[in-house]
N, C-alpha and C positions, 0 to 999 in steps of 0.2 A: 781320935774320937772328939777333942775335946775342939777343936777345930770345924766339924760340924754345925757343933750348936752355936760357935762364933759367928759362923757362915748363918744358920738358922735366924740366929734374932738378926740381924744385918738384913736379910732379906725382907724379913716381918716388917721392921722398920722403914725399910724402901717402899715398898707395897705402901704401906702407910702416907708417906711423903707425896709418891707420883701420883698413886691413884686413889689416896685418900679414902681407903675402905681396908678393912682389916685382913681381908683373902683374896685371890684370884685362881683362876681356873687354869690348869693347866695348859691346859688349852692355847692359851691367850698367851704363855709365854713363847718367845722368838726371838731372835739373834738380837734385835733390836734391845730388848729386856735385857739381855744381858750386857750388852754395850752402854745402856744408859744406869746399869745399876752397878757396874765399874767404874764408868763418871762420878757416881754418887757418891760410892767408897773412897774413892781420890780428893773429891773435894767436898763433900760433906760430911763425911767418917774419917776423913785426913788419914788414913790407913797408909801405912808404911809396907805394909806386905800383900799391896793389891792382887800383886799378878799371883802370889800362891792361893789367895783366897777366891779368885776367879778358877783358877787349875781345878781347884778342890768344887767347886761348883757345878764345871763343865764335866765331873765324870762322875 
């Protein structure tokens, strides 16, 4: 669980970064979104455990 809310604020943050507003619609997310917020996790969260936190994402 605690994992989640890693993954939660991470996103929040990204959201913040790419599209500089505080929420996005569901909607709007697509492979893309998640491709460039793995970029983001790798080199701007320097994250050591990308590909579990992407895992934990994608289901």
């Amino acid at each position: 669980m605690h994992s989640v809310f890693i993954i939660l604020k991470d996103v929040k943050d990204f959201i913040k970064w790419k599209f500089k507003q505080n929420e996005i619609l569901l909607k709007d997310l697509d492979y893309s979104f998640i491709v460039e917020f793995e970029y983001y996790l790798k080199t701007e969260k320097h994250q050591k455990q990308v590909d579990k936190l992407i895992k934990t994402f994608k289901t």
